[in-house]
C-alpha positions as CSV (number, residue, x, y, z in Angstrom):
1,X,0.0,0.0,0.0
2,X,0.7,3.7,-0.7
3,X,0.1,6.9,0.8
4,X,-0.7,10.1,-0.8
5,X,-1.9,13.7,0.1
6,X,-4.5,15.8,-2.6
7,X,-5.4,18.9,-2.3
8,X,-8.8,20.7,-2.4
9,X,-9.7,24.0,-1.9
10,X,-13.1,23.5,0.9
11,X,-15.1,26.0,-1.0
12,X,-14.4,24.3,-4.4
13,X,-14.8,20.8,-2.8
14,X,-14.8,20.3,0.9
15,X,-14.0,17.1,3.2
16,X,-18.0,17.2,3.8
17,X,-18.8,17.2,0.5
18,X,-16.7,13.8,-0.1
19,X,-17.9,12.4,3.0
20,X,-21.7,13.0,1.6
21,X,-20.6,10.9,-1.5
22,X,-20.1,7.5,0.6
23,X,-18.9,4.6,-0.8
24,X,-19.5,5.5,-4.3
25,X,-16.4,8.1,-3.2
26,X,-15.7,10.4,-5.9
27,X,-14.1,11.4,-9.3
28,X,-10.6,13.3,-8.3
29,X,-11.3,15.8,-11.4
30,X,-9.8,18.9,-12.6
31,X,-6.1,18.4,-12.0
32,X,-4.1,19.2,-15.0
33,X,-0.4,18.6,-13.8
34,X,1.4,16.0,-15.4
35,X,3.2,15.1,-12.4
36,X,0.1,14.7,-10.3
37,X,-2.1,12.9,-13.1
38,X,1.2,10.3,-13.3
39,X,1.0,10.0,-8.8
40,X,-2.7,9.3,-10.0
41,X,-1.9,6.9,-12.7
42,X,0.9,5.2,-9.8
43,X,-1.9,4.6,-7.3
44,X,-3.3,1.2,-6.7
45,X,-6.9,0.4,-5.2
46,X,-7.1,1.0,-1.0
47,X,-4.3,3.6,-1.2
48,X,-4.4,5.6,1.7
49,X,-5.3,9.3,1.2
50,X,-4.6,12.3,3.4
51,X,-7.2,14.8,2.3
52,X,-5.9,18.5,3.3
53,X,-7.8,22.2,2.9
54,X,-5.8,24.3,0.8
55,X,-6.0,27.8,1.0
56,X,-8.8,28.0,3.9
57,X,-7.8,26.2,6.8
58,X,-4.7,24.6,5.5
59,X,-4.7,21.3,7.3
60,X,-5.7,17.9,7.0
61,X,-8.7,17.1,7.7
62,X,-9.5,13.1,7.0
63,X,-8.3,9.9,5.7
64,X,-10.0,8.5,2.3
65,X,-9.1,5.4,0.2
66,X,-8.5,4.9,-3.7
67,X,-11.9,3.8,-4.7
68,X,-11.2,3.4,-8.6
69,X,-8.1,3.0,-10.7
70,X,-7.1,6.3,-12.8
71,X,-9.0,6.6,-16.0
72,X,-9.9,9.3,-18.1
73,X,-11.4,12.6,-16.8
74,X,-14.7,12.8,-17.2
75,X,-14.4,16.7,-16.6
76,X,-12.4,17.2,-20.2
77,X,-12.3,15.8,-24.1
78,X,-8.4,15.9,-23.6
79,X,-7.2,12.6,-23.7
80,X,-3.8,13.7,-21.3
81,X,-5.9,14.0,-18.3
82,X,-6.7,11.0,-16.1
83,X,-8.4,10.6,-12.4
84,X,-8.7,8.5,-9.7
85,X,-12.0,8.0,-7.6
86,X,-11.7,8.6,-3.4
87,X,-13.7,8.2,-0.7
88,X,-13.9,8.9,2.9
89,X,-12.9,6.2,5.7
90,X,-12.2,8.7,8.8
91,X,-12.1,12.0,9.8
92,X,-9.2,13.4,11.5
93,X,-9.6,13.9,15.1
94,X,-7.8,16.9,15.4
95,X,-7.0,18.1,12.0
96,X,-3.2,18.5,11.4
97,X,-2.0,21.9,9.8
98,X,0.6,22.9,7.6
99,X,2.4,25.0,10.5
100,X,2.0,22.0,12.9
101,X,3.8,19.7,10.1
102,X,6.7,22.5,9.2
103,X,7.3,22.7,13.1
104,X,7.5,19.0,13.0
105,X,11.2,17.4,12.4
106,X,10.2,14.3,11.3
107,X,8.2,15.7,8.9
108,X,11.0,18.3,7.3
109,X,11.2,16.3,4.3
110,X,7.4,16.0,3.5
111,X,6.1,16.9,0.2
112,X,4.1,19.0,1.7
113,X,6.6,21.2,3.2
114,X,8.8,20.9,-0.1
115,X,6.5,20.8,-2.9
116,X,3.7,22.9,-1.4
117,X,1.7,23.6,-4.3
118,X,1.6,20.0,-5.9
119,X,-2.3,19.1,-5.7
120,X,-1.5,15.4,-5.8
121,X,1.8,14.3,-3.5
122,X,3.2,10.8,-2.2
123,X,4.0,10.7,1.9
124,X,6.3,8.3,3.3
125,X,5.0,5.3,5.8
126,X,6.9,7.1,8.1
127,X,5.5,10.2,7.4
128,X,1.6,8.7,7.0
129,X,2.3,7.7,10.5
130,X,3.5,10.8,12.2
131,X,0.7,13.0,10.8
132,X,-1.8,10.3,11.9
133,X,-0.3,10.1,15.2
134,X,-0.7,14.4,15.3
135,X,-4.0,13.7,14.5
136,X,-5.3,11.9,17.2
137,X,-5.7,8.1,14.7
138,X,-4.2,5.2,14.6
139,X,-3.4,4.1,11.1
140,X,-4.4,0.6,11.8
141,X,-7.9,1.1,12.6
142,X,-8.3,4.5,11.3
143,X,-10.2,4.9,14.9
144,X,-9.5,7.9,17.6
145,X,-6.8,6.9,19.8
């Protein structure tokens, strides 16, 4: 298994809003950067999924799972673009922000520190595990701890 982190902007398309869609999850549309449509054509089925706030709020604020396999973008005739389809397992029990994981050491190497505008980043196992544990989940069981 894999971990990744995508962006979304809450007003565009909130954590809420992809909880609401259940297990059908739902069409990661839109992004047109060839290096995050080739992280989405790298991930596998039950990837694990940090979904973070960008631009208002600027944290993460649950963990969702790669519900379909990357396939052409429903949102565009342009045969470049592909998407993957998410959905929501767990909300983050205390969601994790961007100056929470810069303050972090272990985390200093993070995409999302690095690469900070990249919609659609990997994360480390080690790094999926720190921001879990800031969050208050255990990555096991995607349950409080």
């Amino acid at each position: 298994m894999k971990y990744w982190l995508m962006k979304s902007e809450p007003d565009a398309w909130s954590w809420e809003q992809q909880k609401a869609k259940g297990q059908a999850g739902e069409e990661w549309s839109g992004i047109r950067n060839y290096t995050a449509r080739n992280f989405m054509r790298d991930m596998k089925l039950g990837d694990r999924v940090f979904f973070y706030h960008s631009n208002k709020g600027l944290e993460v604020v649950g963990i969702a799972e790669v519900s379909a396999l990357s396939a052409p973008d429903s949102t565009t005739d342009d045969e470049r673009w592909d998407c993957v389809h998410i959905r929501a397992l767990a909300d983050m029990p205390k969601p994790v922000t961007l100056k929470d994981v810069k303050a972090n050491p272990k985390l200093a190497e993070m995409s999302l520190v690095k690469s900070f505008r990249l919609s659609v980043q990997p994360v480390l196992a080690s790094e999926w595990k720190e921001v879990c544990r800031m969050g208050g989940i255990d990555p096991k069981t995607l349950k409080p701890v």
